[in-house]
LOKE-718776 format. One line per field, with one value per residue (C-alpha): residue number from 1; residue in one letter; chain; x, y, z. Coordinates in Angstrom, 3 decimals. Example, Ala and Ser with C-alpha at 12.3 -4.5 7.8 and 13.67 -1.06 7.14 Angstrom:
2
vodren: [1; 2]
marmi: [A; S]
volum: [A; A]
xx: [12.300; 13.670]
yy: [-4.500; -1.060]
zz: [7.800; 7.140]
END
This chain:
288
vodren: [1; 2; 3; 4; 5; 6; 7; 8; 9; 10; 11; 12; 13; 14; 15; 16; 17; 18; 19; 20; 21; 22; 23; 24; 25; 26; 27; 28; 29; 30; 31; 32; 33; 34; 35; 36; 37; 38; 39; 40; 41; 42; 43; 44; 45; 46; 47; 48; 49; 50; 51; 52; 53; 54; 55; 56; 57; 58; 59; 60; 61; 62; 63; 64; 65; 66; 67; 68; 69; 70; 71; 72; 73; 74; 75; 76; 77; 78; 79; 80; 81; 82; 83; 84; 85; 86; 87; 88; 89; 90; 91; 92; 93; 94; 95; 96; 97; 98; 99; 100; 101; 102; 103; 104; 105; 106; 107; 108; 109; 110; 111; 112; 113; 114; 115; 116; 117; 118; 119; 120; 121; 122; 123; 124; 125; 126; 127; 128; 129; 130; 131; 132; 133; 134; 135; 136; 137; 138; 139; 140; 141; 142; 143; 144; 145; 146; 147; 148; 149; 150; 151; 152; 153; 154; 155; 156; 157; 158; 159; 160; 161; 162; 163; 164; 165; 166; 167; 168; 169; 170; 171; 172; 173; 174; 175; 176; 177; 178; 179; 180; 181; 182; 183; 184; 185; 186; 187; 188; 189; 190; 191; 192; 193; 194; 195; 196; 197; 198; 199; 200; 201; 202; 203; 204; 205; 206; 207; 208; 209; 210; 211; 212; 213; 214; 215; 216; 217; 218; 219; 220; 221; 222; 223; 224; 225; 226; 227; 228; 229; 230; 231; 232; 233; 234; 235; 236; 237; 238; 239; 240; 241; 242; 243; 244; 245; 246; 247; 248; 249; 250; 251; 252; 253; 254; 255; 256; 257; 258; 259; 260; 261; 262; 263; 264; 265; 266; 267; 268; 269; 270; 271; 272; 273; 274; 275; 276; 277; 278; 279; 280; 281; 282; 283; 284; 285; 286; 287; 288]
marmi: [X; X; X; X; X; X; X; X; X; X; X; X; X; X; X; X; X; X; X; X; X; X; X; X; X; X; X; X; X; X; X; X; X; X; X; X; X; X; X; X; X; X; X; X; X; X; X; X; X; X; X; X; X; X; X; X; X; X; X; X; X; X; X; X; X; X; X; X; X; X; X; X; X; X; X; X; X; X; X; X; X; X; X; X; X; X; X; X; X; X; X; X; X; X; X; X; X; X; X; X; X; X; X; X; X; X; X; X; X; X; X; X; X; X; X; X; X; X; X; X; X; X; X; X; X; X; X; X; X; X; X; X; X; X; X; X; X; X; X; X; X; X; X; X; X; X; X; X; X; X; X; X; X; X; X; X; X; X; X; X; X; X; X; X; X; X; X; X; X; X; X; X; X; X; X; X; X; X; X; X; X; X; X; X; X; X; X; X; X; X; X; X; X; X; X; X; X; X; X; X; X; X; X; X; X; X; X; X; X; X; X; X; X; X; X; X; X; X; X; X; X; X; X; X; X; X; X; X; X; X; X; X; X; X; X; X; X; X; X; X; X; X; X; X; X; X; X; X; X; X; X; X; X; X; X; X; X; X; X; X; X; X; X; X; X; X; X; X; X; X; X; X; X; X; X; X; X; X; X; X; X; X; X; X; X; X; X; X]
volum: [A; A; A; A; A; A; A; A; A; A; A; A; A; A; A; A; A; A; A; A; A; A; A; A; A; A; A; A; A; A; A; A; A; A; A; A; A; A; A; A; A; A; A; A; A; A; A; A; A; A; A; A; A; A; A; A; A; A; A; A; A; A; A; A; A; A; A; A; A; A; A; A; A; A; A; A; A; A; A; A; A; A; A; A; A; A; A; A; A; A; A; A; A; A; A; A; A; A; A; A; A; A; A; A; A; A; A; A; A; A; A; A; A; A; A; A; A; A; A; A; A; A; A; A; A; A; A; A; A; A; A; A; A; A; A; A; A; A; A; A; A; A; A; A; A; A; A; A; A; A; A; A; A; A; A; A; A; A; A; A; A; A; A; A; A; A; A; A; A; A; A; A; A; A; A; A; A; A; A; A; A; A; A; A; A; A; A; A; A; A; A; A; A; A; A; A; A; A; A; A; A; A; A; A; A; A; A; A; A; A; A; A; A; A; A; A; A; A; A; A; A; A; A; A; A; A; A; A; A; A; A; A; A; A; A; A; A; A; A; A; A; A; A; A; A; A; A; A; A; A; A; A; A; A; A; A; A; A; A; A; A; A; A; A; A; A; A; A; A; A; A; A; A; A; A; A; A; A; A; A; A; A; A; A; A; A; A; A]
xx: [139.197; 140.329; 137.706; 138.144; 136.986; 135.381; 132.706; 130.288; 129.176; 133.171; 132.047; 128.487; 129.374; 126.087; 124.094; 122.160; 122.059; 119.490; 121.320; 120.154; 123.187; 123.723; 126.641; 128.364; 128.451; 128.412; 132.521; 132.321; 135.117; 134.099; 133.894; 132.240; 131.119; 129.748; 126.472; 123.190; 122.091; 119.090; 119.734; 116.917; 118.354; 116.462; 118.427; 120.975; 122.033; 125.087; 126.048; 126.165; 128.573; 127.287; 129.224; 129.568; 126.885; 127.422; 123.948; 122.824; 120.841; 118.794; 116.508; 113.886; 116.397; 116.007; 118.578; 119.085; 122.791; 123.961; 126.910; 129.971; 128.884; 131.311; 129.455; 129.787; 127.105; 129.344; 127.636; 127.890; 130.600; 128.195; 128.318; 131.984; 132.094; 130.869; 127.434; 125.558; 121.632; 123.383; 123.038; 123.597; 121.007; 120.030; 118.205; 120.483; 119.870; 122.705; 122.215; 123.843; 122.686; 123.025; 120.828; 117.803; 120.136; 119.883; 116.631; 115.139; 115.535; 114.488; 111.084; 108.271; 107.503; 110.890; 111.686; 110.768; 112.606; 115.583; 115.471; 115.534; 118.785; 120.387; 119.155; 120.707; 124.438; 123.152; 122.304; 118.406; 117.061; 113.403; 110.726; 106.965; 104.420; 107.292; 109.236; 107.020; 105.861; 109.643; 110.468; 107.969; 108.458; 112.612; 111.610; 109.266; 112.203; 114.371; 112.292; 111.980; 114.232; 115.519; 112.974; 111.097; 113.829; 113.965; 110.032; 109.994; 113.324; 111.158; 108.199; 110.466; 112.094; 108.777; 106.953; 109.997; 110.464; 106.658; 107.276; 106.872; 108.117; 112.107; 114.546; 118.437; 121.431; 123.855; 123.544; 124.219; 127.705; 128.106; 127.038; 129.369; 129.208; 127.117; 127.385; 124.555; 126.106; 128.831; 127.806; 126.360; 128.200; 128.217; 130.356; 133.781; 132.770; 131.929; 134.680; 136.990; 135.879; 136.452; 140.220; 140.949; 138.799; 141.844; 142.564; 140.964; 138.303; 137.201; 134.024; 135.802; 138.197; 135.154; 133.117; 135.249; 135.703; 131.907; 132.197; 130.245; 130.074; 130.530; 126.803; 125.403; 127.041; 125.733; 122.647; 123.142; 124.512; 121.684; 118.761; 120.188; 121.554; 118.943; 121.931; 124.421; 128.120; 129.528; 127.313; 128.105; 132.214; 131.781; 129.371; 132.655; 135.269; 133.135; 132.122; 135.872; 137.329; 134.760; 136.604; 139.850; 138.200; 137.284; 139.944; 143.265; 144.669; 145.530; 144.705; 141.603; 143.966; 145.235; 142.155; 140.834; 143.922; 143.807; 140.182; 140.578; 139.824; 142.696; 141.859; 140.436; 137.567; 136.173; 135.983; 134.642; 132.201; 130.835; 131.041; 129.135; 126.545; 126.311; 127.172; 125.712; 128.301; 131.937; 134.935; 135.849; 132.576; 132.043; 135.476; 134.860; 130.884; 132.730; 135.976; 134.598]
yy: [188.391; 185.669; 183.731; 179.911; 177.238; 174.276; 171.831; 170.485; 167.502; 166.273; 166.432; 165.056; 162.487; 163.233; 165.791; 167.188; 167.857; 169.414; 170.363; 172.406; 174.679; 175.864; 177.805; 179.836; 182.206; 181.779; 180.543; 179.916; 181.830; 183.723; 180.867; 179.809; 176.247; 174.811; 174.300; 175.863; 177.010; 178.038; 179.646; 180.653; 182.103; 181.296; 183.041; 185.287; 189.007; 190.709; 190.963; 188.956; 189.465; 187.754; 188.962; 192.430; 193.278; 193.341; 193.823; 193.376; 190.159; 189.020; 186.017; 185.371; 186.288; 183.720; 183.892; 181.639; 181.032; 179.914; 178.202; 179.230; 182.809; 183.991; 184.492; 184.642; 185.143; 187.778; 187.795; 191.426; 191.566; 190.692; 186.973; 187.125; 187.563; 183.682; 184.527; 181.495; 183.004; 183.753; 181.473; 181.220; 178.999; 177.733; 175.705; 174.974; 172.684; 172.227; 170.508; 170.100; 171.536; 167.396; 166.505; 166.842; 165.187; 167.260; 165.831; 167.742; 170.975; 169.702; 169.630; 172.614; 172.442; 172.915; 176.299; 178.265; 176.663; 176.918; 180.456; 181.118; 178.929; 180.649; 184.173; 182.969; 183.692; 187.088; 186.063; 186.297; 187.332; 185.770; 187.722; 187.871; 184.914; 183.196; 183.566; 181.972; 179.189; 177.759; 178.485; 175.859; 173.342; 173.881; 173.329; 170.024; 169.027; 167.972; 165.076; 163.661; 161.103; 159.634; 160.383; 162.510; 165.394; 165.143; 165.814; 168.552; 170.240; 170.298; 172.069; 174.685; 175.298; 175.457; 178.045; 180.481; 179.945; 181.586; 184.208; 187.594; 188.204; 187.705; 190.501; 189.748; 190.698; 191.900; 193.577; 191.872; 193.114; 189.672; 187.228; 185.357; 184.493; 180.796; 177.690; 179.631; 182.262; 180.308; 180.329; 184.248; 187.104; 188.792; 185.938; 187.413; 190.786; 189.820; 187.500; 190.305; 192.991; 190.596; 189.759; 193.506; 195.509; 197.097; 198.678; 201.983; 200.025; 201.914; 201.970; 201.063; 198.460; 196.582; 196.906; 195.482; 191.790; 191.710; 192.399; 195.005; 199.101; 201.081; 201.838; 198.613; 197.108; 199.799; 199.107; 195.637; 195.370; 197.927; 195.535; 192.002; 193.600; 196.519; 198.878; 200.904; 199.570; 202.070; 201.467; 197.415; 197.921; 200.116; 197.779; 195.221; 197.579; 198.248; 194.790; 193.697; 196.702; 195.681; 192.226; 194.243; 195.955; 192.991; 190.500; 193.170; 196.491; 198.396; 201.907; 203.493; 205.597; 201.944; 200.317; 202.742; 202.217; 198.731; 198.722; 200.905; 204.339; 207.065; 209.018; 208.679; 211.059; 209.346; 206.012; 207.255; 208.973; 205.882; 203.470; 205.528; 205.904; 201.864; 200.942; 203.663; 203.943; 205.443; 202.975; 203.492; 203.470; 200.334; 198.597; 199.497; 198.432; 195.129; 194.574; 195.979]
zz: [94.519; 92.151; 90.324; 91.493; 88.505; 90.106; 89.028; 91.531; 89.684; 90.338; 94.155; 94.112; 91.539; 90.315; 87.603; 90.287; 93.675; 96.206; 99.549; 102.491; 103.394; 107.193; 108.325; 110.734; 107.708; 104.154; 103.133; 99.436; 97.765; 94.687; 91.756; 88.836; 87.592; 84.466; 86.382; 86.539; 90.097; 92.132; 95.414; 97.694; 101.189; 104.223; 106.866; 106.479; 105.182; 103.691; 99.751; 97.356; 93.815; 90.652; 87.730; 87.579; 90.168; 93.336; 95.397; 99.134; 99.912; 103.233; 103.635; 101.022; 98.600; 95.284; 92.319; 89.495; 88.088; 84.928; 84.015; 84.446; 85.796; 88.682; 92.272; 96.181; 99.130; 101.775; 105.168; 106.548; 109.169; 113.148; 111.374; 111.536; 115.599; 116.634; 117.535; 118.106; 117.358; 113.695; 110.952; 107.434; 105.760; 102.487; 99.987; 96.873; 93.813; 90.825; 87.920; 84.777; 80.940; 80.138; 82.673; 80.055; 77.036; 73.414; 72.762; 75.427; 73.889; 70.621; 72.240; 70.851; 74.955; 76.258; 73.766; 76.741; 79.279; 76.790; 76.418; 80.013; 79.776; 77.708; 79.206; 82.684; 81.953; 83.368; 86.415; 87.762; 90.257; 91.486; 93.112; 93.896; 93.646; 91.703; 94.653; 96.879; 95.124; 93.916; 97.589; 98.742; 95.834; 96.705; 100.439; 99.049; 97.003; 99.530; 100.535; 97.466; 96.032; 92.341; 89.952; 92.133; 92.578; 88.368; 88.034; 90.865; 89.180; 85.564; 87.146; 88.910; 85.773; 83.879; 86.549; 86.116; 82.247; 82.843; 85.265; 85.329; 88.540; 86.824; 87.476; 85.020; 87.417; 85.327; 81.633; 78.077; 79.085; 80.211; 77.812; 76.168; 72.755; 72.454; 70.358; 68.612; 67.053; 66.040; 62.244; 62.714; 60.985; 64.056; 66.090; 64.555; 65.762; 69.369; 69.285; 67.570; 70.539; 73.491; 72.376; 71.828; 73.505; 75.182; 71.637; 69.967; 66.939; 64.887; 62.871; 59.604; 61.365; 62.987; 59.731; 57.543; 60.516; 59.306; 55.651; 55.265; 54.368; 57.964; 56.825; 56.436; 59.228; 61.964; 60.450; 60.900; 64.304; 66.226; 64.194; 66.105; 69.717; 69.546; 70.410; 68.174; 68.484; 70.322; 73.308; 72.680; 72.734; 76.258; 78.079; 77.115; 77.990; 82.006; 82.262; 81.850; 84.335; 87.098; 86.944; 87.125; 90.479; 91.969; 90.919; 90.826; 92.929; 89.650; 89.904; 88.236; 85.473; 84.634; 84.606; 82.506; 80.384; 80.165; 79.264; 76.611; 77.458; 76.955; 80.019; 83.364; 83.469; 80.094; 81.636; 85.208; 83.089; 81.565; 84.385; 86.122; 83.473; 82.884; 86.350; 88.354; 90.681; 89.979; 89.703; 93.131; 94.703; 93.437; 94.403; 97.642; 97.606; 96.318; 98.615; 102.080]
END
């Protein structure tokens, strides 16, 4: 599967939207958009792909998007035969990161919110209490109108900036590198690993993009991402060949080549140690 860019504010002419879906079955292609998304599934089953993960979903299911983080809902095949008792249904809301203006998360009482922001390129999935209580405000929120919609979307955003009951998708792996670490010594590094992750890097190559003594920099870079390097440069290397399962027909052998790895076994040995799946179990988990 390709990833399709869109942006739904271009369709809705508007910064946020709160829509009751109901299909035959669920025909979004698999696409990313600059804005955030809550999903909460009220009829339906099958599997859904957010990033890297690619997980089974039925109703009740609740996930939280943020931007530009690739996804599609896949009803299992019976909604594919024109059965009229089968539905698709959902409640979905999109809004924009500019809704709230800079000033917004300025605010001492928005820091929280924020984080969960900027924790949401992962992809979340909501469960529990939490569950039940955005369901009903989502369910509420489609009645409401201007202002209203703005002042129900805060509190749902403030109960699960709170929760407890918050499960992230997909690993680190997928983070890209923000605004925020833009002045951090560590940007060039990330930024250095995503453009050539396909190439052996070695400790002393890596080291010396930060500036620092192989020493000081491994001591450096486990203190910020709370993981040594190595295990950094291969969740990069698996997050980037589960795109080349999803998105391309290359073999495994050249996957593993083009992520990096010099043979085969190495790499299935890995992916299925951060994945837990093998390379091919998990293409066909993803393309069935």
């Amino acid at each position: 599967m390709k990833i399709v860019k869109t942006k739904i504010a271009s369709y809705t002419n508007t910064s946020l939207s709160v829509f009751s879906r109901e299909e035959s079955f669920f025909q979004s292609s698999f696409h990313s958009h600059p804005e955030f998304e809550l999903v909460y599934i009220l009829e339906s089953h099958g599997k859904r792909i957010i990033g890297n993960s690619v997980e089974a979903f039925e109703s009740g299911d609740m996930v939280f998007l943020g931007d530009d983080i690739p996804h599609v809902w896949l009803n299992d095949e019976i909604f594919y035969k024109g059965i009229n008792s089968l539905k698709a249904k959902a409640i979905v809301i999109y809004f924009s990161r500019d809704l709230f203006g800079n000033s917004f998360y300025e605010l001492p009482e928005a820091q929280e919110v924020k984080k969960f922001f900027s924790q949401a390129i992962k992809g979340v999935s909501i469960a529990g209490p939490t569950n039940a209580l955005v369901a009903k405000k989502m369910k509420k929120l489609l009645k409401k109108k201007g202002f209203e919609v703005i002042m129900g979307l805060i509190e749902i955003l403030f109960l699960l900036s709170k929760s407890k009951d918050l499960r992230y998708i997909n690993d680190n792996s997928y983070v890209s590198v923000s605004d925020d670490n833009k002045n951090d010594r560590l940007s060039e590094v990330f930024q250095y690993v995503k453009s050539n992750y396909k190439e052996e890097i070695s400790l002393d190559e890596i080291s010396k993009i930060a500036n620092l003594t192989p020493t000081s920099f491994c001591r450096m870079f486990k203190a910020k991402t709370k993981k040594p390097f190595v295990e950094y440069l291969n969740e990069i290397r698996v997050a980037n060949a589960c795109k080349y399962l999803i998105e391309t027909d290359l073999g495994i052998s050249e996957i593993a080549y083009q992520c990096g790895y010099k043979t085969a076994s190495n790499f299935n040995k890995l992916f299925k140690k951060l994945i837990g799946t093998t390379p091919k179990e998990y293409r066909k988990k993803a393309l069935v």
